[in-house]
PDB file of N, CA, C and O in Angstrom, chain B, residues numbered from 101:
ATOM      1  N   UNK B 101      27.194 -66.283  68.074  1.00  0.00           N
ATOM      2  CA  UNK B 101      26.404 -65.194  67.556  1.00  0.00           C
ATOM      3  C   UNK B 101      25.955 -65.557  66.149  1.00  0.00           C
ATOM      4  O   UNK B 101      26.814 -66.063  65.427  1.00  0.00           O
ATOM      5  N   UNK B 102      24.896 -65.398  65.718  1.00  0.00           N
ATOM      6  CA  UNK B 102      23.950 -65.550  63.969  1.00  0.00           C
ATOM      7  C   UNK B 102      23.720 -64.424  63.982  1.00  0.00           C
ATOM      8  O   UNK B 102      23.815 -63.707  64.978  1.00  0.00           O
ATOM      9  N   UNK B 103      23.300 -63.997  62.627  1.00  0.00           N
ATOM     10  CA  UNK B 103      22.231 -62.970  62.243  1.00  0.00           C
ATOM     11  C   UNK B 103      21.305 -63.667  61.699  1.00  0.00           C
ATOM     12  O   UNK B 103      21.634 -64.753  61.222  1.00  0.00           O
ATOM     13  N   UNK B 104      19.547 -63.126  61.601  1.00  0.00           N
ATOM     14  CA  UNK B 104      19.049 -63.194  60.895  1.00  0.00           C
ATOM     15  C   UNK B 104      18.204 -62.240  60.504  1.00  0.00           C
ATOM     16  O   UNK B 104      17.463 -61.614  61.262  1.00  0.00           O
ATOM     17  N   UNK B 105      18.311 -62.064  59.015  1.00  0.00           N
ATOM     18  CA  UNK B 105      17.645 -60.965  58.333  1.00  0.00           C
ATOM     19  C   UNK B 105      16.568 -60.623  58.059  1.00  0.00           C
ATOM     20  O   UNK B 105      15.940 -61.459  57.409  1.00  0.00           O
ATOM     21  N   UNK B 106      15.910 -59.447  58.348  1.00  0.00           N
ATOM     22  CA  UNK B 106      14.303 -58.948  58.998  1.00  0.00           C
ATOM     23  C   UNK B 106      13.234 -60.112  58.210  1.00  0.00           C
ATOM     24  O   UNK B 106      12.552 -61.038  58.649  1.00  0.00           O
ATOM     25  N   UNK B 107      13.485 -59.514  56.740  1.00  0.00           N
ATOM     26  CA  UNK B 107      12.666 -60.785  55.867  1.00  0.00           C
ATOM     27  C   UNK B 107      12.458 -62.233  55.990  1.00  0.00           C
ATOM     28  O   UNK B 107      11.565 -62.967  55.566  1.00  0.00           O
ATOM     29  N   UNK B 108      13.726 -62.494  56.817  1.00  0.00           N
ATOM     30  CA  UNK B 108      13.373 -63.972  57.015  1.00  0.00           C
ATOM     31  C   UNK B 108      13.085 -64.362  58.421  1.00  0.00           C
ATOM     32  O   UNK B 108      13.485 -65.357  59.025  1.00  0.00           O
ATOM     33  N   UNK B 109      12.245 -63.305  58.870  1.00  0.00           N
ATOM     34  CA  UNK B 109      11.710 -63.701  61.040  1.00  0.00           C
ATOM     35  C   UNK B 109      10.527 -64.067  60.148  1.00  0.00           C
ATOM     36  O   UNK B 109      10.085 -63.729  59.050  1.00  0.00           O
ATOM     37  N   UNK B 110      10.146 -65.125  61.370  1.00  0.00           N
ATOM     38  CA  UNK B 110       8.066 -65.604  61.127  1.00  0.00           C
ATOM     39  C   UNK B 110       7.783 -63.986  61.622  1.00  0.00           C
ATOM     40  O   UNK B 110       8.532 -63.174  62.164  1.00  0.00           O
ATOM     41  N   UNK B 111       6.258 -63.889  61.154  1.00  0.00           N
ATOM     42  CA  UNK B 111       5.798 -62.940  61.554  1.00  0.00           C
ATOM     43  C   UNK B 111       4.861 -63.003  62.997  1.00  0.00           C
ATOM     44  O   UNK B 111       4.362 -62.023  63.552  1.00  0.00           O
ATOM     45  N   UNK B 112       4.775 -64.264  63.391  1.00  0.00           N
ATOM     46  CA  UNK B 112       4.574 -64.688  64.366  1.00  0.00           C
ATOM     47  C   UNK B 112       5.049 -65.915  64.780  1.00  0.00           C
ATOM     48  O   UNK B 112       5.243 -66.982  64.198  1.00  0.00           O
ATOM     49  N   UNK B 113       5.246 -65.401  66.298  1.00  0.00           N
ATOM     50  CA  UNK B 113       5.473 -66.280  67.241  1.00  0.00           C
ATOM     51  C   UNK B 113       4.713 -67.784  67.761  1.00  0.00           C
ATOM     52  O   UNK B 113       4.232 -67.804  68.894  1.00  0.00           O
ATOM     53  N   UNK B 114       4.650 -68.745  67.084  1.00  0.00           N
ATOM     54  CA  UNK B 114       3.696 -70.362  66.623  1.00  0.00           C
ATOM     55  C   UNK B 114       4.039 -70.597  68.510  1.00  0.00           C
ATOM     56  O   UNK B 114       3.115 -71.022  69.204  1.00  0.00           O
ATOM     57  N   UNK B 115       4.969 -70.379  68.950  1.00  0.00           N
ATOM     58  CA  UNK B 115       4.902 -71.587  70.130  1.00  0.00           C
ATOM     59  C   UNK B 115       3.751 -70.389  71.291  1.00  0.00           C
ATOM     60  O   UNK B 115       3.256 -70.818  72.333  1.00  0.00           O
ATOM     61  N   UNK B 116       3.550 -69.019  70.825  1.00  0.00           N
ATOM     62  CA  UNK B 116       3.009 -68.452  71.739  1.00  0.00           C
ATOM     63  C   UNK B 116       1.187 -68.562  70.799  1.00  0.00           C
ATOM     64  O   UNK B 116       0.089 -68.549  71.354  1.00  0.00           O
ATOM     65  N   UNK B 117       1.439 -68.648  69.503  1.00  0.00           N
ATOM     66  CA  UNK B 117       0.111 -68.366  68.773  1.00  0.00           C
ATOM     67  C   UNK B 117      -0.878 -69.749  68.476  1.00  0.00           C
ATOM     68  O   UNK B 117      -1.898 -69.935  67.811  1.00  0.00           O
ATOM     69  N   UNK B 118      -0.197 -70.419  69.149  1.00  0.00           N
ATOM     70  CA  UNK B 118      -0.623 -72.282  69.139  1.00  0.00           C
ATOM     71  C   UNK B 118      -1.255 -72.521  70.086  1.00  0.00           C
ATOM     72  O   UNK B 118      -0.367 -71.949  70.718  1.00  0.00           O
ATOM     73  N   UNK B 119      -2.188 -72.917  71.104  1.00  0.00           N
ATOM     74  CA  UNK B 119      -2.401 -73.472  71.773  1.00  0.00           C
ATOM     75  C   UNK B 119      -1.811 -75.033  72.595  1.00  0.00           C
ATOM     76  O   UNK B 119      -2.123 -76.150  72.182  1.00  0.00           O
ATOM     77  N   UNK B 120      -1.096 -74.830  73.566  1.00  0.00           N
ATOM     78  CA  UNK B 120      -0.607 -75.872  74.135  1.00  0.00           C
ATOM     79  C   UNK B 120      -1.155 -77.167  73.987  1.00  0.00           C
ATOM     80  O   UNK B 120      -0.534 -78.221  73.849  1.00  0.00           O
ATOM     81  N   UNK B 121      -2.238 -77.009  74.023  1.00  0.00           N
ATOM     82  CA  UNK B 121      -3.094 -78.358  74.248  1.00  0.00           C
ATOM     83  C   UNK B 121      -2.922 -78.901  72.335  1.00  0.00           C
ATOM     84  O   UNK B 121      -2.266 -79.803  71.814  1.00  0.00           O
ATOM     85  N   UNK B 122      -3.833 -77.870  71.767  1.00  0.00           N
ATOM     86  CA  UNK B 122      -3.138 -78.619  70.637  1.00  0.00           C
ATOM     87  C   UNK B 122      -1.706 -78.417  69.703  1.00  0.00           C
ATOM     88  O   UNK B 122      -1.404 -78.854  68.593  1.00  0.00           O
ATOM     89  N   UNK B 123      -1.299 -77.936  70.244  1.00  0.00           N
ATOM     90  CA  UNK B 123       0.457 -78.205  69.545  1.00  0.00           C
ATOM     91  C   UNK B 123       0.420 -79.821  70.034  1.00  0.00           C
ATOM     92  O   UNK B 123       0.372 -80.626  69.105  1.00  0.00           O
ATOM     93  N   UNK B 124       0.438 -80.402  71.478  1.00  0.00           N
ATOM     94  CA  UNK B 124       0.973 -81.644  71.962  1.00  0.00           C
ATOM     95  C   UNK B 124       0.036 -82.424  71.249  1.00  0.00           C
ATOM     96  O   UNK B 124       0.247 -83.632  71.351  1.00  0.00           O
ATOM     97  N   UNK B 125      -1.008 -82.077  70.506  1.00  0.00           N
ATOM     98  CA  UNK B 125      -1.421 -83.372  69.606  1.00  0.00           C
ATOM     99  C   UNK B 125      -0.674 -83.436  67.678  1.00  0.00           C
ATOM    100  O   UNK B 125      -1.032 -84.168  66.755  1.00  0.00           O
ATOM    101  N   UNK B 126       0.273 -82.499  67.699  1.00  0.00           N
ATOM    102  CA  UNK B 126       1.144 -82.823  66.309  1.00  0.00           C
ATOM    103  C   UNK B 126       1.858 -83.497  66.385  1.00  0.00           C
ATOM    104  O   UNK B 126       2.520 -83.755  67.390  1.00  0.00           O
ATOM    105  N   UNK B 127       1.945 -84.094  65.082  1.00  0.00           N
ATOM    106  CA  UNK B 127       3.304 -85.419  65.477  1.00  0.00           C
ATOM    107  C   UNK B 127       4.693 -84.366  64.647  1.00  0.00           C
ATOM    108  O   UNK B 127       4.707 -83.449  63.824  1.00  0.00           O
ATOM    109  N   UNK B 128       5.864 -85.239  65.530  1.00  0.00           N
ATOM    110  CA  UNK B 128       6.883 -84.205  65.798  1.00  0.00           C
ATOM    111  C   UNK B 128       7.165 -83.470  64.574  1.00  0.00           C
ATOM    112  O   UNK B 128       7.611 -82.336  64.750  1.00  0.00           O
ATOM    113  N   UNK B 129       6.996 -83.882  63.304  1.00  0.00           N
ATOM    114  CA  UNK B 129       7.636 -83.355  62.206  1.00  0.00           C
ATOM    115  C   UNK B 129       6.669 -81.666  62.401  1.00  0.00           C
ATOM    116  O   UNK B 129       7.237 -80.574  62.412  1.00  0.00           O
ATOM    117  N   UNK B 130       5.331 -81.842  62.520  1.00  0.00           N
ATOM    118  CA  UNK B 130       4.703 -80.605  62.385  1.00  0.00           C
ATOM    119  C   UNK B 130       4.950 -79.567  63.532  1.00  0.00           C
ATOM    120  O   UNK B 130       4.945 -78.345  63.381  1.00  0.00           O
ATOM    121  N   UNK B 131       5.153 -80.199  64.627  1.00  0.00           N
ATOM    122  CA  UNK B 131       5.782 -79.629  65.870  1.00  0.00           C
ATOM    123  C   UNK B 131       7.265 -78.405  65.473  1.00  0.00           C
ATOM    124  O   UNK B 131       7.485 -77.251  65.840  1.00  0.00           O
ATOM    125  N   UNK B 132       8.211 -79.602  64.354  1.00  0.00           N
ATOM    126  CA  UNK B 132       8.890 -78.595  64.225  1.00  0.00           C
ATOM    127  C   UNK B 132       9.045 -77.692  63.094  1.00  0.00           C
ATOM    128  O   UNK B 132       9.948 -76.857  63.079  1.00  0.00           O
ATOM    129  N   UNK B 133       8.193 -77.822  62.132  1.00  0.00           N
ATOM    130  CA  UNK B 133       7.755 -76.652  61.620  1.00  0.00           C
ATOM    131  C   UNK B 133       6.941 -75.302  62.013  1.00  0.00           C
ATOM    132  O   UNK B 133       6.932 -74.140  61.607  1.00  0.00           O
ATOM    133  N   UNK B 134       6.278 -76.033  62.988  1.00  0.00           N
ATOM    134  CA  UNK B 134       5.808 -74.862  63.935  1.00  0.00           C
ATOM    135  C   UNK B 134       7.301 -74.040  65.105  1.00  0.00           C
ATOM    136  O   UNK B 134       7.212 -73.004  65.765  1.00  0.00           O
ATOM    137  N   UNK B 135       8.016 -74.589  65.030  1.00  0.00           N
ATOM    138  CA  UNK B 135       8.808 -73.796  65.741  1.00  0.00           C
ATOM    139  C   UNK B 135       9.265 -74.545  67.062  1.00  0.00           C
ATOM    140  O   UNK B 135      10.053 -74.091  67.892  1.00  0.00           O
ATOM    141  N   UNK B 136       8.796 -75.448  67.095  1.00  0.00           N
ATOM    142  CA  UNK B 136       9.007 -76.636  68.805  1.00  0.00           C
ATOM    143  C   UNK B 136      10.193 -77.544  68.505  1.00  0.00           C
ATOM    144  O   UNK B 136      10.377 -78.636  69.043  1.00  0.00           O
ATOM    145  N   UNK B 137      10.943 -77.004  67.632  1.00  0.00           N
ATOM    146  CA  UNK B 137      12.189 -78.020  67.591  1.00  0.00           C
ATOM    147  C   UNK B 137      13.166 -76.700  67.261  1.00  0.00           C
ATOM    148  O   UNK B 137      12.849 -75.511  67.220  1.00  0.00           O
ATOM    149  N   UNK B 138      14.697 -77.446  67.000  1.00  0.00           N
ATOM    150  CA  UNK B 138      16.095 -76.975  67.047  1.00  0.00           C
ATOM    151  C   UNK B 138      16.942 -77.092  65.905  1.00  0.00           C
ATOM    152  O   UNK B 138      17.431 -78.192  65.652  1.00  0.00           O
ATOM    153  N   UNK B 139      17.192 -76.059  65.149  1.00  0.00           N
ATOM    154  CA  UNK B 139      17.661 -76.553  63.895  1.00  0.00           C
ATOM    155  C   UNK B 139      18.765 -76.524  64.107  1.00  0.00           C
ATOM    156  O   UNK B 139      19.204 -75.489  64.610  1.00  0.00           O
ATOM    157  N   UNK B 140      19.777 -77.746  63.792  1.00  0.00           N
ATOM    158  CA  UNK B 140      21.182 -77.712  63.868  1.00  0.00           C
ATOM    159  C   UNK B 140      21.704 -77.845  65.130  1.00  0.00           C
ATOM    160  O   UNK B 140      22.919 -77.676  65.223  1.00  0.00           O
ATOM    161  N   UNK B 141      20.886 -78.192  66.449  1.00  0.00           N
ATOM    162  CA  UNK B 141      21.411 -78.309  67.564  1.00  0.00           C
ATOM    163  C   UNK B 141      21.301 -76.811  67.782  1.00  0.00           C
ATOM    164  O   UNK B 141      20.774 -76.828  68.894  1.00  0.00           O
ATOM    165  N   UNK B 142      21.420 -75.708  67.521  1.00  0.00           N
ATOM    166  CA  UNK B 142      21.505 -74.015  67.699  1.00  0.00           C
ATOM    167  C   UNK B 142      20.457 -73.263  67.757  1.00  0.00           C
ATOM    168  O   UNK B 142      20.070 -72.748  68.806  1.00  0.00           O
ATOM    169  N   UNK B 143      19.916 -73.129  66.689  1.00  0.00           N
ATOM    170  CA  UNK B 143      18.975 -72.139  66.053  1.00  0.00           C
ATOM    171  C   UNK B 143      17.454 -72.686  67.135  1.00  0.00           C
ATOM    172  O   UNK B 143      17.054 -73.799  67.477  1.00  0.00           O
ATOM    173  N   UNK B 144      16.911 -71.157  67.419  1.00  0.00           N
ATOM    174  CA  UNK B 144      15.189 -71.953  68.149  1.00  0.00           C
ATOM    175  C   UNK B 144      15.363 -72.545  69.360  1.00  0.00           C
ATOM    176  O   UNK B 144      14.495 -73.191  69.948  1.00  0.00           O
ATOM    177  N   UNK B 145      16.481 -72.335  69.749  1.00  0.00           N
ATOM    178  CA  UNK B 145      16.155 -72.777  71.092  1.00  0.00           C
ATOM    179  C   UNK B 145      16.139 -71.726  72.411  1.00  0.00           C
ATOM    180  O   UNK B 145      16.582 -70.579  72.367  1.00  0.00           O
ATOM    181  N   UNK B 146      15.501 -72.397  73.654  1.00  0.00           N
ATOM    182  CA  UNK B 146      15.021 -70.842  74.582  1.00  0.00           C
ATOM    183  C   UNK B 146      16.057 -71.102  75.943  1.00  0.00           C
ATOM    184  O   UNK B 146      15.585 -71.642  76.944  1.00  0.00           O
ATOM    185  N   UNK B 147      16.911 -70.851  75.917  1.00  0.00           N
ATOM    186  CA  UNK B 147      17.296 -70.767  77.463  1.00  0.00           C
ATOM    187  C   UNK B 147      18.588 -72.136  77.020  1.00  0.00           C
ATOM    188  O   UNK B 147      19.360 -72.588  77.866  1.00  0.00           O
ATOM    189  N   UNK B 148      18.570 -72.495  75.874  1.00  0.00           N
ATOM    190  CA  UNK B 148      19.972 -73.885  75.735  1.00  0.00           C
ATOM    191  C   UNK B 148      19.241 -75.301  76.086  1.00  0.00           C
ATOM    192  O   UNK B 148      19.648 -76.337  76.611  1.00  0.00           O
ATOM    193  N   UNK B 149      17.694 -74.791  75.444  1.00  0.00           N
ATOM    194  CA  UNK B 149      16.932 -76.250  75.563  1.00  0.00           C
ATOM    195  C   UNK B 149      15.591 -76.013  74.313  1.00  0.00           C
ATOM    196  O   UNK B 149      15.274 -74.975  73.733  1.00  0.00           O
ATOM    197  N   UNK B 150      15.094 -77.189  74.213  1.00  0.00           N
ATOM    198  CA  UNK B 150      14.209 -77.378  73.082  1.00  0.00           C
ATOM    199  C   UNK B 150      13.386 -76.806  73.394  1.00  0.00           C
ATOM    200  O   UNK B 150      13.193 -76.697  74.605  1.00  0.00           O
ATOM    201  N   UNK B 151      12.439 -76.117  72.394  1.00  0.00           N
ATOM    202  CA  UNK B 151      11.140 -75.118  72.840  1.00  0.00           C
ATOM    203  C   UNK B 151      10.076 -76.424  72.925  1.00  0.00           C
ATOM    204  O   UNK B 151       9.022 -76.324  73.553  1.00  0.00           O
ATOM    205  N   UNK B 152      10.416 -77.501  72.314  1.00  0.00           N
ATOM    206  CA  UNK B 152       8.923 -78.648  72.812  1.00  0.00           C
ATOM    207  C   UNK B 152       9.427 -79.058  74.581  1.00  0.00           C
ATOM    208  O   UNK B 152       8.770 -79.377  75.572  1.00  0.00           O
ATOM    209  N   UNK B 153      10.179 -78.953  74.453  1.00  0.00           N
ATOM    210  CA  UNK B 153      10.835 -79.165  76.567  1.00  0.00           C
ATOM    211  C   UNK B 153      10.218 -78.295  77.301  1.00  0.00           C
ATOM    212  O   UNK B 153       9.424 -78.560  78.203  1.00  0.00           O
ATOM    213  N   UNK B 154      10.655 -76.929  76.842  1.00  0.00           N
ATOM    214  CA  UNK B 154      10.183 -75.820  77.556  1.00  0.00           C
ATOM    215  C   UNK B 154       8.665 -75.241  77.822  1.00  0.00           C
ATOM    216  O   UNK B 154       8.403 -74.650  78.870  1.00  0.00           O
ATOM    217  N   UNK B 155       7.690 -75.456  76.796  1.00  0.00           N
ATOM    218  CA  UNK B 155       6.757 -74.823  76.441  1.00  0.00           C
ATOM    219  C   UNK B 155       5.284 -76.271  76.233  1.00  0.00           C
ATOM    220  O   UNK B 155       4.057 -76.223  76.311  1.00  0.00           O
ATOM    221  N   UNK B 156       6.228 -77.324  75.970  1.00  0.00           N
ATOM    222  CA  UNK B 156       5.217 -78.241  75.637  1.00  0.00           C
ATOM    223  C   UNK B 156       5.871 -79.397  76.968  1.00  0.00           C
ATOM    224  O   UNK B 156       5.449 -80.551  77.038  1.00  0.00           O
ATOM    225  N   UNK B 157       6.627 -79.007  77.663  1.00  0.00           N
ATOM    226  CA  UNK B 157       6.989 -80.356  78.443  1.00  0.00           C
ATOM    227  C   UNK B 157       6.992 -81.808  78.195  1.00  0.00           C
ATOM    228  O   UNK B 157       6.568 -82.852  78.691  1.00  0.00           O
ATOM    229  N   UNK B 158       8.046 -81.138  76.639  1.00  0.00           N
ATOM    230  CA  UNK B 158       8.111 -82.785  76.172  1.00  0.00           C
ATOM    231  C   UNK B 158       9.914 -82.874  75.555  1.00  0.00           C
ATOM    232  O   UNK B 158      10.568 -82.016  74.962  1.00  0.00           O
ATOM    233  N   UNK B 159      10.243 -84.074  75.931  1.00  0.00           N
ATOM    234  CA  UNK B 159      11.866 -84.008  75.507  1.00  0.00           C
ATOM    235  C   UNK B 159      12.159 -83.988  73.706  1.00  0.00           C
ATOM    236  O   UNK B 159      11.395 -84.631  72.985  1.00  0.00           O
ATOM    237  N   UNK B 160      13.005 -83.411  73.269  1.00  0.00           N
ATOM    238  CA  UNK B 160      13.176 -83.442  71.963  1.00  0.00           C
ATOM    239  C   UNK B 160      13.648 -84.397  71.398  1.00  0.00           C
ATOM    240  O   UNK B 160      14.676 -84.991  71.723  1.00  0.00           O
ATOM    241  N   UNK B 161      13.063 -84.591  70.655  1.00  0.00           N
ATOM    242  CA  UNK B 161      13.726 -86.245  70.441  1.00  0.00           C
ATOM    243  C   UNK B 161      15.149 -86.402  69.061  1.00  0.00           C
ATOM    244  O   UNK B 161      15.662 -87.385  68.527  1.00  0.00           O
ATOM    245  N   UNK B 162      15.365 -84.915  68.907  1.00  0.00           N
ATOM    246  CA  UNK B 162      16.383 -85.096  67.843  1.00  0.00           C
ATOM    247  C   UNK B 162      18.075 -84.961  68.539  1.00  0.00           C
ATOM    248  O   UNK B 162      19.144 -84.614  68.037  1.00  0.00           O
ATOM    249  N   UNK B 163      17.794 -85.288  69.522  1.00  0.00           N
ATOM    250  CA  UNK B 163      19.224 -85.158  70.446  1.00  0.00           C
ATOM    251  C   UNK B 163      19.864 -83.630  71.103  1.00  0.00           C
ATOM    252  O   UNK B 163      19.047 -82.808  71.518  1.00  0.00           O
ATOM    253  N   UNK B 164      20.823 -83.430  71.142  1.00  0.00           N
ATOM    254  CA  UNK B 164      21.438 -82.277  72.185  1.00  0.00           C
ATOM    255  C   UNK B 164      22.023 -81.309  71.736  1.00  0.00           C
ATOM    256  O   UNK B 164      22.548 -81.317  70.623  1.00  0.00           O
ATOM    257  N   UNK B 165      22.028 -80.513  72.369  1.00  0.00           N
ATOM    258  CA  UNK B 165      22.562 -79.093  71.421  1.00  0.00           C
ATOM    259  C   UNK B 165      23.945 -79.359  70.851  1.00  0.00           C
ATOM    260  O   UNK B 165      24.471 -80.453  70.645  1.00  0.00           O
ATOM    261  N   UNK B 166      24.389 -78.238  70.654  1.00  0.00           N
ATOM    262  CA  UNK B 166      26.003 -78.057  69.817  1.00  0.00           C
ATOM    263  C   UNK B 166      27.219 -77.995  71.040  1.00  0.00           C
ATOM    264  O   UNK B 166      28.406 -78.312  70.971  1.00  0.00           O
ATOM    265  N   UNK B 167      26.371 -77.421  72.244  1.00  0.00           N
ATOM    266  CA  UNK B 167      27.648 -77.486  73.478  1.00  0.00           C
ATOM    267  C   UNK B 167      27.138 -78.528  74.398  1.00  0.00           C
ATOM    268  O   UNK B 167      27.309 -78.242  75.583  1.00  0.00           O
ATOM    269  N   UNK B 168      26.674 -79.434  74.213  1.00  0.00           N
ATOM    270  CA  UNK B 168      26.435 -80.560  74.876  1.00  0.00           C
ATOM    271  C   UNK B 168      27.292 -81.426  74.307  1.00  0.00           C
ATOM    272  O   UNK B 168      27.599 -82.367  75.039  1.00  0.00           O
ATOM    273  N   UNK B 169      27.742 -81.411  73.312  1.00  0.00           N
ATOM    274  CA  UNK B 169      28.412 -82.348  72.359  1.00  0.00           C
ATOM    275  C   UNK B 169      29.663 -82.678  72.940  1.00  0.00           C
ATOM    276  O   UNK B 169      30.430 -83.445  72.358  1.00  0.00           O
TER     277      UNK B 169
END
């Protein structure tokens, strides 16, 4: 379980307000500032997988969650 506090949510949702086609042309660093990566193995992820897996059908390339470990 986390909290996070109202002030610090995006005010929008990047992996729904992006266009698929071009999110998959950022290179990964901007990918995960947009929200397509996993901070800490935990945080941002949808279902216990990377939102660039899920949404962009692409593997994450920063390795595996915290209960994969």
């Amino acid at each position: 379980m986390n909290y996070c506090a109202g002030w610090i949510r995006q005010q929008e949702n990047q992996q729904l307000g992006i266009p698929v086609e071009v999110a998959r042309t950022f290179a990964p660093r901007l990918r995960e500032l947009c929200g397509f990566g996993v901070y800490s193995g935990l945080i941002g992820h949808i279902d216990r997988r990377s939102p660039a897996d899920v949404v962009l059908g692409e593997a994450d390339s920063d390795g595996g969650m915290v209960w994969d470990v």
